[in-house]
Structure formats: C-alpha cells, structure tokens
LOSE-613052 format. One line per 2 residues: number of its first residue (from 0); their letters; for each residue x, z negated, y of C-alpha. Coordinates in pm, 1 decimal. Each point is the difference from the previous one (the first is absolute). Example, Ala and Ser with C-alpha at 12.3 -4.5 7.8 and 13.67 -1.06 7.14 Angstrom:
! residues 2
0) AS) 1230.0,-780.0,-450.0  137.0,66.0,344.0
//
This chain:
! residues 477
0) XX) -10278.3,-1190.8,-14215.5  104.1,72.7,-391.6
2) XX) -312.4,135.5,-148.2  9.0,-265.0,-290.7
4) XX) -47.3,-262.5,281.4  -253.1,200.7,176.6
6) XX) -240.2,29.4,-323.7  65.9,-402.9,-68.2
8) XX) -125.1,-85.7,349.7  -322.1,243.8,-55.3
10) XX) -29.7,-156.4,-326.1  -34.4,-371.4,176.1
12) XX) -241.4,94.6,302.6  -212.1,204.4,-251.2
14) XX) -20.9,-343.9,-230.2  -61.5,-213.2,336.5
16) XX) -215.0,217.0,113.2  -241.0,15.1,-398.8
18) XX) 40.7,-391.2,20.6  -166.6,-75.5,373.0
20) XX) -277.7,255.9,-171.9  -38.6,-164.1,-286.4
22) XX) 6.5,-306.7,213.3  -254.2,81.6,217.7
24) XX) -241.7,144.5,-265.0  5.0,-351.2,-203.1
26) XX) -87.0,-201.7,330.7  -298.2,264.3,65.9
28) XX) -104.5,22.0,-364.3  -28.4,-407.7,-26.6
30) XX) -348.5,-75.0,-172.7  -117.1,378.0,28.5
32) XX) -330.5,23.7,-134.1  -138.8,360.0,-164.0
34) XX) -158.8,38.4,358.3  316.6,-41.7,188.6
36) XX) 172.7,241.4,-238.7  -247.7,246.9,91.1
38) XX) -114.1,1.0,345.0  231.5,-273.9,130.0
40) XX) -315.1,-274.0,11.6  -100.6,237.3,297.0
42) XX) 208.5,-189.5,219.0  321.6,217.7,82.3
44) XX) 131.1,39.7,388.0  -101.3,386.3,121.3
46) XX) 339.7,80.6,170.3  176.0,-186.1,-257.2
48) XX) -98.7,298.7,-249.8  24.2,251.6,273.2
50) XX) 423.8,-104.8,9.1  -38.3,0.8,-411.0
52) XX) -123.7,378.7,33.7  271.7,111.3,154.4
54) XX) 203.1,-41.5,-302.2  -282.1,87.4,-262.1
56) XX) -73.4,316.4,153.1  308.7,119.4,147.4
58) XX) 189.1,-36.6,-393.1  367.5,69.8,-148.0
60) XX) -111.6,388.5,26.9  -125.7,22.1,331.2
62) XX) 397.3,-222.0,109.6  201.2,256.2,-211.6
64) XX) -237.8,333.6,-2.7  -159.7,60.5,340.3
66) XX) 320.0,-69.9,173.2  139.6,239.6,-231.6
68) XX) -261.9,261.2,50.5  165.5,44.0,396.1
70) XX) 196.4,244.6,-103.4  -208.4,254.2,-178.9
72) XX) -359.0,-55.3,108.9  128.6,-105.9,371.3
74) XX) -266.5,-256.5,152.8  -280.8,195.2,-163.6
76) XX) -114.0,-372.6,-205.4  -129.6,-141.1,348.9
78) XX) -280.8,210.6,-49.5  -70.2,-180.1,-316.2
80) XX) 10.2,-322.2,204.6  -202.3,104.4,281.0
82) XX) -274.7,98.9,-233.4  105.7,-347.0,-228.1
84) XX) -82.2,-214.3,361.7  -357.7,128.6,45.2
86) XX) -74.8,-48.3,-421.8  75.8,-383.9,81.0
88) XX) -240.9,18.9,280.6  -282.9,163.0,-238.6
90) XX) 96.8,-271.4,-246.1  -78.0,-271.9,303.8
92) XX) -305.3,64.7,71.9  -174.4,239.4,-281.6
94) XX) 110.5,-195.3,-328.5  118.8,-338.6,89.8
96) XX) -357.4,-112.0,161.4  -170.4,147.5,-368.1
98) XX) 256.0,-183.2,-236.2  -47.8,-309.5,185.3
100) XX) -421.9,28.6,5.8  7.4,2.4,-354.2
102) XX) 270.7,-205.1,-5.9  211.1,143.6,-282.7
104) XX) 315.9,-91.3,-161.5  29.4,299.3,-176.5
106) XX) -47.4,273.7,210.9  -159.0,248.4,-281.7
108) XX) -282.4,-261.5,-68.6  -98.8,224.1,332.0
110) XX) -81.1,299.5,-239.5  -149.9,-184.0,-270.6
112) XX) -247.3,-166.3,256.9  -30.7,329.7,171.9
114) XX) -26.5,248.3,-332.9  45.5,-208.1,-337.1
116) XX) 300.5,-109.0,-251.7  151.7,356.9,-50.1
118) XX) 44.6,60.7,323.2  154.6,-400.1,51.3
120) XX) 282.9,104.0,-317.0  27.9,332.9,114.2
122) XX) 137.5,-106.3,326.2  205.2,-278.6,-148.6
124) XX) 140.3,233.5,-215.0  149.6,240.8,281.7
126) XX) 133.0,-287.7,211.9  156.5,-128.3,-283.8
128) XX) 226.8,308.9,-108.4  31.8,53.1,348.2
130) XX) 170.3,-327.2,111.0  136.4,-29.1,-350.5
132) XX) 203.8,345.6,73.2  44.2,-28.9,362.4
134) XX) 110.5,-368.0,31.3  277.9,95.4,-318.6
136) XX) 119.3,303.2,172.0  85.6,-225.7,292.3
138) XX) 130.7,-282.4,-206.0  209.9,275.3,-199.7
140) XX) 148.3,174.7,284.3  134.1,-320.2,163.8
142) XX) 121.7,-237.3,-284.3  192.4,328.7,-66.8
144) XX) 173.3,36.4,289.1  84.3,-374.8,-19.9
146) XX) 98.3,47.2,-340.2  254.2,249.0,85.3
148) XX) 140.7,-224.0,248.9  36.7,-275.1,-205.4
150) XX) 75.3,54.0,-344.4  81.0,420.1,16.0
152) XX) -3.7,76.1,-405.1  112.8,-357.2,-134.5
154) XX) -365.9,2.8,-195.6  -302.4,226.4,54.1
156) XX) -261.7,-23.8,260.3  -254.8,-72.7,-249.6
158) XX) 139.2,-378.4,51.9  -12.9,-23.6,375.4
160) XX) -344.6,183.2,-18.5  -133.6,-326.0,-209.2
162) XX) 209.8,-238.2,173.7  -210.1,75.8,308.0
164) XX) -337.1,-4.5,-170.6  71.2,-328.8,-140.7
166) XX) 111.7,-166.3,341.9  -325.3,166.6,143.6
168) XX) -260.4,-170.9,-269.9  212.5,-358.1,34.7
170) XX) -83.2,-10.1,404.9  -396.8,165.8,-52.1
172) XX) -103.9,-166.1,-325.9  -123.0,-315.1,116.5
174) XX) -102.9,14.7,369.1  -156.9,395.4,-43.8
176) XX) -115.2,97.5,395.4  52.3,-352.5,97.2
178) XX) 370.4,0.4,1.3  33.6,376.2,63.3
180) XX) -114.8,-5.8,326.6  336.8,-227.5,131.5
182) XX) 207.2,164.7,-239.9  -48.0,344.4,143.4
184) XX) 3.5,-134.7,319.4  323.3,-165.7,-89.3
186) XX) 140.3,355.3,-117.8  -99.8,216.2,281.5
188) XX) 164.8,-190.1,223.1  322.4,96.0,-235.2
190) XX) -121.2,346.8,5.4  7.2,-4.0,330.6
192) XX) 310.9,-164.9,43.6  155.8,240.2,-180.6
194) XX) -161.3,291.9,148.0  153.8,-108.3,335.4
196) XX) 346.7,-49.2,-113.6  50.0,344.4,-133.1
198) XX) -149.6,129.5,323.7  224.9,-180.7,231.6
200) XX) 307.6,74.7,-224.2  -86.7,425.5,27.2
202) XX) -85.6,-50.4,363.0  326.6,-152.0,117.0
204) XX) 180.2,254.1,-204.8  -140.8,291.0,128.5
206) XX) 118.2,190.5,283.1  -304.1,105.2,171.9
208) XX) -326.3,-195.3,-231.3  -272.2,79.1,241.2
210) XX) 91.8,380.0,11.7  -21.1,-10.6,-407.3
212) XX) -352.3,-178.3,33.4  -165.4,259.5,236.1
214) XX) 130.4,307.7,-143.0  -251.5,30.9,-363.2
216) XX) -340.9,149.4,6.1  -277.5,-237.9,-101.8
218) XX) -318.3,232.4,1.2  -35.8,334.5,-220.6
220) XX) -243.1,251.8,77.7  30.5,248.0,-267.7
222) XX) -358.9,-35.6,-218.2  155.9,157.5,-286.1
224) XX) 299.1,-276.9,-30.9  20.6,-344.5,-156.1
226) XX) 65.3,-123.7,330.2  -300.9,119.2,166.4
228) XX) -123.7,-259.5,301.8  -387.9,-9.7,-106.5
230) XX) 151.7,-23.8,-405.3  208.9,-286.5,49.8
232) XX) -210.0,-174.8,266.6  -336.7,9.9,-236.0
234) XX) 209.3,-64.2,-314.3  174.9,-294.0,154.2
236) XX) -347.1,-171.0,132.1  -161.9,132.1,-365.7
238) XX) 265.2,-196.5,-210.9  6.6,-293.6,269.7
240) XX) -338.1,-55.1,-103.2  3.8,34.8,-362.2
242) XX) 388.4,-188.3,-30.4  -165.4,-281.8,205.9
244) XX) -347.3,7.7,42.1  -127.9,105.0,-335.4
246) XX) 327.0,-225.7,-169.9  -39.6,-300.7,-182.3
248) XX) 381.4,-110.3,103.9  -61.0,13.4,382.4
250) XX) -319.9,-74.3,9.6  15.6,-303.8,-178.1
252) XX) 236.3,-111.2,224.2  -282.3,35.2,267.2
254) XX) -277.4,-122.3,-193.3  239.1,-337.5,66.2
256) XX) -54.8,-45.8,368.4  -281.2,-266.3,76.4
258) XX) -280.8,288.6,159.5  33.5,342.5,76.6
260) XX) 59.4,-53.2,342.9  384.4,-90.5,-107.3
262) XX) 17.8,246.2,-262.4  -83.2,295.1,298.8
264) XX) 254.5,-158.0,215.3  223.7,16.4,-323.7
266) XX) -31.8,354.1,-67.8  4.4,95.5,368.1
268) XX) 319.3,-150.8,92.6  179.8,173.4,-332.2
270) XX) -101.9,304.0,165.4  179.8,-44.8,292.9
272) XX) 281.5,-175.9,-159.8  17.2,272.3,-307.4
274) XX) 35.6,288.7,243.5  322.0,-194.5,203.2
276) XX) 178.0,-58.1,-331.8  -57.4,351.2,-152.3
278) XX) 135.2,152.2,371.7  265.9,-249.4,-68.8
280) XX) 69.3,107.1,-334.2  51.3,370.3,120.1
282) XX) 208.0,-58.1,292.6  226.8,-156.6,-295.4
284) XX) -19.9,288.6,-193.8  106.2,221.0,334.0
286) XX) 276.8,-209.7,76.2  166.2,-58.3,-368.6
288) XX) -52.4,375.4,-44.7  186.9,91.0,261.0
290) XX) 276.9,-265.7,-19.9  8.2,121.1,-408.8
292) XX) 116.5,384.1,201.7  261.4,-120.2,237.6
294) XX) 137.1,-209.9,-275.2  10.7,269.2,-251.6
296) XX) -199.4,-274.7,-229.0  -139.7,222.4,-332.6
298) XX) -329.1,-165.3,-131.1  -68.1,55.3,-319.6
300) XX) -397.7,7.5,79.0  -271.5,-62.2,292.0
302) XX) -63.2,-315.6,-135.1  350.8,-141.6,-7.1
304) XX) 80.1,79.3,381.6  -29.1,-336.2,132.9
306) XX) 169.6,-185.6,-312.3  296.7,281.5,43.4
308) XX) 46.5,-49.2,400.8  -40.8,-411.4,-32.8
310) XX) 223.2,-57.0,-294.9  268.2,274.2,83.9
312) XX) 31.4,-79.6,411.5  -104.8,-344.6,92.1
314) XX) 71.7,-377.6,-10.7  -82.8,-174.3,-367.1
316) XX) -272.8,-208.3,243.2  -182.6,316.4,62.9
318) XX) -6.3,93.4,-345.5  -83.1,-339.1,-142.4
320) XX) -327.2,17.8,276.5  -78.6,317.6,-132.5
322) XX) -1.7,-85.4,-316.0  -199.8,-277.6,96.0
324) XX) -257.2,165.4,170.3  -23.8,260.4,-265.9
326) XX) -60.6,-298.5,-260.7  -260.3,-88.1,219.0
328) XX) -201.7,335.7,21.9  33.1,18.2,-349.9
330) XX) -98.4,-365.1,-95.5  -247.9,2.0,221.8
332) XX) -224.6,337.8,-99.6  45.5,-66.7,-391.0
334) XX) -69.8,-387.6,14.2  -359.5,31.8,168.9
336) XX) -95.5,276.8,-240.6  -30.5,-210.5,-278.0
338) XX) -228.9,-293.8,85.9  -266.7,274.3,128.6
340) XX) 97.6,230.2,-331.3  -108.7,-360.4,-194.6
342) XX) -292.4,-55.3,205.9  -140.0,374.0,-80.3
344) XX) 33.8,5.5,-368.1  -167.3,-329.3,-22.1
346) XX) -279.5,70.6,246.9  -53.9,387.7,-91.0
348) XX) 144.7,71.0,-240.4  -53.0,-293.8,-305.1
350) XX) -334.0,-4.3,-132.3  -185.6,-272.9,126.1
352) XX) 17.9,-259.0,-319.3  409.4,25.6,16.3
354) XX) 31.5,-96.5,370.6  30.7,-313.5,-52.6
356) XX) 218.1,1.9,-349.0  289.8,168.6,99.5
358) XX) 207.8,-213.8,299.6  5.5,230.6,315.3
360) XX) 369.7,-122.5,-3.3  81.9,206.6,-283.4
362) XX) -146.1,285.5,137.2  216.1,-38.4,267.8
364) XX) 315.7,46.9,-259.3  -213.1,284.6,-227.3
366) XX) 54.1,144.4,355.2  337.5,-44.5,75.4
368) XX) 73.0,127.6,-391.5  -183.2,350.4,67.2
370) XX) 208.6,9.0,340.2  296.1,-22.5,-197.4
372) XX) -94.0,279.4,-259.6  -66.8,242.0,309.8
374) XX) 336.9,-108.0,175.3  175.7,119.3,-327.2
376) XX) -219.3,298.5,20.5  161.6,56.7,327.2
378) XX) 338.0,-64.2,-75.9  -37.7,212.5,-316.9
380) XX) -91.1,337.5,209.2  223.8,-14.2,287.0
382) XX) -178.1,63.7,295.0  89.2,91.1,318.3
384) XX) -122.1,-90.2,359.6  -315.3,-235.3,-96.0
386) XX) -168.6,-57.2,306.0  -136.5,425.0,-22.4
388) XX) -74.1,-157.7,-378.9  -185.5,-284.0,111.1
390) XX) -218.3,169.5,276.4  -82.9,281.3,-260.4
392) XX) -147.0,-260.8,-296.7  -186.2,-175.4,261.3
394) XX) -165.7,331.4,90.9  -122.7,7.1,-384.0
396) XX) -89.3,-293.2,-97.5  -139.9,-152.0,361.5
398) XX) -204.2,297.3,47.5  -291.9,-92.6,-302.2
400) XX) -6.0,-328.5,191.5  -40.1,77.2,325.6
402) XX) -271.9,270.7,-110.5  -130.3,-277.9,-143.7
404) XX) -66.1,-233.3,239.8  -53.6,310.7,230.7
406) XX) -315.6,46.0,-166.6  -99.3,-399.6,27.6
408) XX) 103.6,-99.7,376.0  -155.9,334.4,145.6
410) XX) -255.6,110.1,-164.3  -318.8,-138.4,-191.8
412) XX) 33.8,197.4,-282.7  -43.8,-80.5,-376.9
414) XX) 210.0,147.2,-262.3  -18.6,14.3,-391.4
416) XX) 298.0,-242.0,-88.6  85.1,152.4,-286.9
418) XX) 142.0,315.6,152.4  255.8,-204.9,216.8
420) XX) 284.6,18.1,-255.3  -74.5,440.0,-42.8
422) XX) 2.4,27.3,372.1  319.5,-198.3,70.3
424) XX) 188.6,206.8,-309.9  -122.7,311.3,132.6
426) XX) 49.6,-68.9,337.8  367.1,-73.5,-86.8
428) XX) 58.6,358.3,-214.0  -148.5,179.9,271.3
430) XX) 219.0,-173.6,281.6  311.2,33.2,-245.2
432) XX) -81.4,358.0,-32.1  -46.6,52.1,372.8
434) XX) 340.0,-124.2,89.1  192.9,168.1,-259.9
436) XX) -149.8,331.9,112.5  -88.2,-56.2,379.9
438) XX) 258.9,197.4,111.3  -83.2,343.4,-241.5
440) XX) -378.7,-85.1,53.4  -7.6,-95.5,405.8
442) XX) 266.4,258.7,143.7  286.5,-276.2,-22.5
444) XX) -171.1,-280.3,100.2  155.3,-319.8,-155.9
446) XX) -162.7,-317.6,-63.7  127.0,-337.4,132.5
448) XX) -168.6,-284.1,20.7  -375.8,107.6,80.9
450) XX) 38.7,-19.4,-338.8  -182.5,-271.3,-32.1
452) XX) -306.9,155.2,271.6  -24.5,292.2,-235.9
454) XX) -19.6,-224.6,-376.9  -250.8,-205.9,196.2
456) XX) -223.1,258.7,116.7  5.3,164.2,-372.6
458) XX) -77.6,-350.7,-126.0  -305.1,-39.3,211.7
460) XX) -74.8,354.9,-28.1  5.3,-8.6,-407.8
462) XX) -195.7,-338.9,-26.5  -268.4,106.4,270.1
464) XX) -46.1,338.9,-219.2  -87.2,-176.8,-326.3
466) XX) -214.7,-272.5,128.5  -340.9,21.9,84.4
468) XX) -166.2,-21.9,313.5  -171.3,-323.8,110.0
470) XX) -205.0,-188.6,205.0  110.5,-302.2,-107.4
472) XX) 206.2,-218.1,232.4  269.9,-210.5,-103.9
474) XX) 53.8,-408.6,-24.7  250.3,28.1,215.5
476) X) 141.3,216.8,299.1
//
C-alpha cells in the first residue's frame, strides 16, 4: 500500500478512535458533581478499573521500551515484575484497609492525620514532581514516535506534544475519575488489541518462535550487577508500592470502588493480570528482535524496535492497531494523572482559605500546562532509552515518601515535622552520591533499582536521628 494512503487511513482510525473517547467521556461526565470528579461518587465497578489498569500502568514506554530492552538486558525486567506482583499484594491488604478507615480522598491527609501539615505538603510535593515527570516522559516518548509516523519534519513535535495534552483535558475535564474509569477501560482493550496483533504478525513470520522465546535468561545472579535477582525483585515490589500504593493517580482510582473489599479484589487481580502482559510484552521484544536480525532491519534505538519491525514488514492493519494501542498506553497513563495531580494541590497543597476559590477544574489544566513545560524539557535534551530514566527518578523522588509513610504505618513513632524537608534533601545528595560512586566505593557494585530501598532507609535513618525520642503515641496508626 503507497505510504501516503497508509498514513491517511491511520489518520482516520486515530480520529474515530479520539471521537468514541470523547464520546464516551461526555455520557460518563453527564451532571458530574465535585464528588464524582474525585472519587467517582464511590460508586465505580472493581474489575471495571482492574481492565482500566492495564492501560494506565502498562503506558506508551512500557509498549515501545521494555519490548525494546529484549535485546540488551535479555528477560532480566521479569524480575522487576515478579517483585512489582507481590508490591500490589502489600498494597491489598496493608494500605488499602487504612485509606479506607479514615476514609480519605487524598491519600496524604494520611500524614497530616498521622504527623501534621508539613509532613501532608511534603508528601504532596514528591508525588507531584514525580507523576508530573514520569507521566511526561511516557507521554513524550510515545506522541513522538507517532509523530514521526505521521507528520516526519512537516512542523516540530512541540505541536503534536500539545495536540495530545489538549485532547487529554477535553475527555477528563468534566467527568474527573467518573468518566476515567470506562475510558481507560475503553483504551486497554485497544492496548491490548494492539499488543496481540503485532504478536501474531512476528509469530507467523518466524521460522521457529518458540525456540526464540525459550532461549534468553530471565534471572541474574551476579550481586555486583544492575541485574542482580534480590536488586530487581526488592526494587520492583519497593516502587510497586510507592508508584501505586503511596500515589495519588492510582490510588484514587481505588478510593472509587464502593468498600475495600472491591478495591482488594481490584488491586489483586492487576497483579495477576500485570505480570501476563509484562511476560507478554517481552516475548514481543524476543520475537521482533530476532525477526529485526534475519531481516537485516537497522534500528536506530531500543525504543524504536517495534515501530521499525511493524511499519517496515507488515500489513498497514497491523500498523494502524499498533498505533492504536500505543495511543492507548499513552492516553491512558497521562489522562488519569491529572484529575489526581488537581485533587492534590487543592487538598495538600492550597492553603486551606483558597480551596474553595480556585475551581479544581483549573487545576486540572495548571496541570496539564506544567506537563507540557517538562515534555519540552524532554524534547529539548534528547534522551535516550526512558524506561532506565523513569525507574531511576522514581528511585529519588519515591524514596522520601515511602520513608515517610514507613515511619507512620509501622511504627509509633513521633517526629519533629520541621526536619522532614532536610531529611528528604539530604537523603537525596547522599543517594545521588552513592550511585555515582558505588562502583569506586563498593568494589564495582552498581546500583539499579534498590535505589529506591537505599534513599528510603537514609530518609528514615536522617529523620529518626534528629527527632527526639518519645513516649507519645500517635492519633493514628
């Protein structure tokens, strides 16, 4: 098919495909009151979010990256996901059962309640430029790689990058969590969709697929590596818990389910169905990387090997459903982030007198406005491979937090508020300094993503050291 023709047809499914969206998210958002905005009027269908997960947490850099990642790091990220399934089980039955006792919207009102108002902003603060950064990262990488398809160097990026932030604040402006939960459910099913077309396309092409599955390592066992088992098991389960548990974005998404009994069942079923779609995802990556050698396909980068091998090889159906489930991973992660980005600036983060003079709906495009700025940072500094990117900043600025509420879920401890901010900062330097110098100070050890474990543990460590002890128990535990 001419290539002209090709683009026009992607072109049309990609505008069906926004217009059912926007379609469904003005039937949902009908009437939506503030409370529907924010926790869905605590009436949203459990597995109905669990199928809206898979899209939210699987992203645009998960479909292009991990896939991608086959070929140098072998199946060494289903550590990360083994240790990722047992953080959603913690999350089930350690945090869940607390944020619905006191039932919370925002899930830092926790930490004010359980150590006072610096504690509340200084939690806010880290999800905030953690999201913020990680949910642009993901939009960046994928509305580039559609970009390129599309439009090549007609006009900049720049364009494209606030094209898609636009369409996402016209389909979550209204409804908030109410409509999300069917939209995302609508868009994993494209993810998946897309995910399986690709899949079937590399496995009918290839000679002998089930030889290419079996032959890549999946566990590591050097302690010194990135790859280490124990390093990416523990970091996996670590960030699980902070990305999800101790994150206003997926846990608000939770805090929608009518009791906690259906959030648990929630959260447990996304671990199952997480850990199928991420083996998925690297069987892909095995079979496009090898059907990129025999077809003497050069790709310019990790992250373009599945874009490369579906646009270059296979029907213009494939490559529209690719493009179609990529849309959706990348939709789907950036539009939740900003109703729960809203909800935390105007819960924690607003004095208390503003809260109700500034429309929650406005922060909600403040937020898609700052995701824009970092996007351009992005684009501006040319990264490579973002998903190593992505896992690193979450070791940074998730560590503070889950120190944080460390301290509050498992122990009875007091601390002198006004030290939080010094311990996170110098919990931070220290970590920074650690993995810039592991390998000179540690005999060549090499830090990966118990990065998070060790900025934690400093945290904790730091804030522990400058507060006094106490006999004094807590409000709440």
């Amino acid at each position: 098919m001419d290539t002209h023709l090709f683009v026009s047809y992607g072109l049309a499914a990609m505008a069906l495909y926004f217009l059912a969206l926007l379609g469904i998210a003005h039937y949902r958002s009908k009437s939506a009151t503030l409370n529907d905005y924010l926790v869905g009027g605590h009436a949203s269908t459990w597995w109905l979010i669990t199928v809206g997960m898979i899209s939210d947490s699987i992203s645009g850099v998960t479909y292009v990256s991990v896939p991608g990642s086959v070929s140098t790091e072998q199946y060494s990220y289903l550590q990360f996901v083994f240790g990722n399934f047992f953080g959603y089980w913690i999350i089930a039955f350690v945090l869940l059962p607390l944020y619905y006792r006191l039932n919370l919207v925002s899930i830092y009102t926790y930490l004010y309640q359980r150590f006072g108002i610096v504690s509340q902003k200084t939690g806010a603060c880290f999800f905030i430029v953690s999201r913020l950064f990680a949910s642009s990262a993901r939009l960046y990488i994928a509305v580039l790689v559609l970009h390129q398809f599309f439009f090549l160097d007609q006009f900049s990026p720049i364009y494209s990058f606030a094209g898609a932030l636009a369409l996402i604040v016209l389909y979550t402006y209204k409804g908030g969590i109410k409509s999300l939960v069917w939209t995302e459910a609508f868009q994993s099913i494209f993810l998946l969709l897309g995910l399986g077309a690709i899949f079937f396309a590399l496995w009918k092409a290839l000679p002998e697929p089930l030889q290419t599955l079996s032959h890549p390592k999946i566990t590591f066992w050097d302690p010194l590596a990135k790859n280490f088992f124990l390093k990416q098991f523990i970091g996996g389960m670590l960030i699980t818990i902070a990305a999800n548990g101790l994150d206003q974005n997926i846990m608000q998404m939770n805090l929608s389910c009518k009791n906690v009994k259906d959030a648990q069942k929630n959260m447990i079923a996304v671990s199952f169905v997480i850990l199928l779609v991420s083996a998925f995802f690297i069987g892909l990556g095995a079979l496009a990387t090898e059907f990129a050698h025999l077809s003497n396909l050069t790709i310019p980068s990790p992250d373009h090997l599945l874009s490369t091998v579906t646009f270059q090889k296979f029907s213009p159906l494939v490559g529209i459903l690719f493009l179609l489930g990529l849309t959706a991973a990348t939709f789907s992660s950036a539009s939740t982030v900003l109703p729960s980005l809203a909800t935390s600036i105007e819960i924690d983060i607003l004095p208390r007198n503003w809260q109700k003079r500034i429309p929650i709906r406005a922060l909600h495009v403040t937020a898609a406005v700052l995701m824009f700025l970092v996007i351009c940072g992005f684009y501006s500094m040319n990264t490579k491979s973002l998903i190593e990117v992505i896992f690193r900043l979450a070791g940074y600025t998730y560590g503070p937090l889950l120190g944080l509420f460390g301290i509050g879920v498992l122990t009875r401890q007091t601390i002198k508020e006004k030290w939080v901010p010094f311990a996170a900062a110098l919990s931070i330097l220290c970590t920074a300094l650690m993995d810039q110098w592991s390998t000179r100070l540690f005999h060549g050890y090499q830090v990966g993503v118990e990065l998070i474990l060790i900025n934690a543990l400093l945290f904790a460590f730091f804030l522990l050291a400058l507060t006094q002890p106490t006999k004094n128990f807590c409000r709440t535990s």
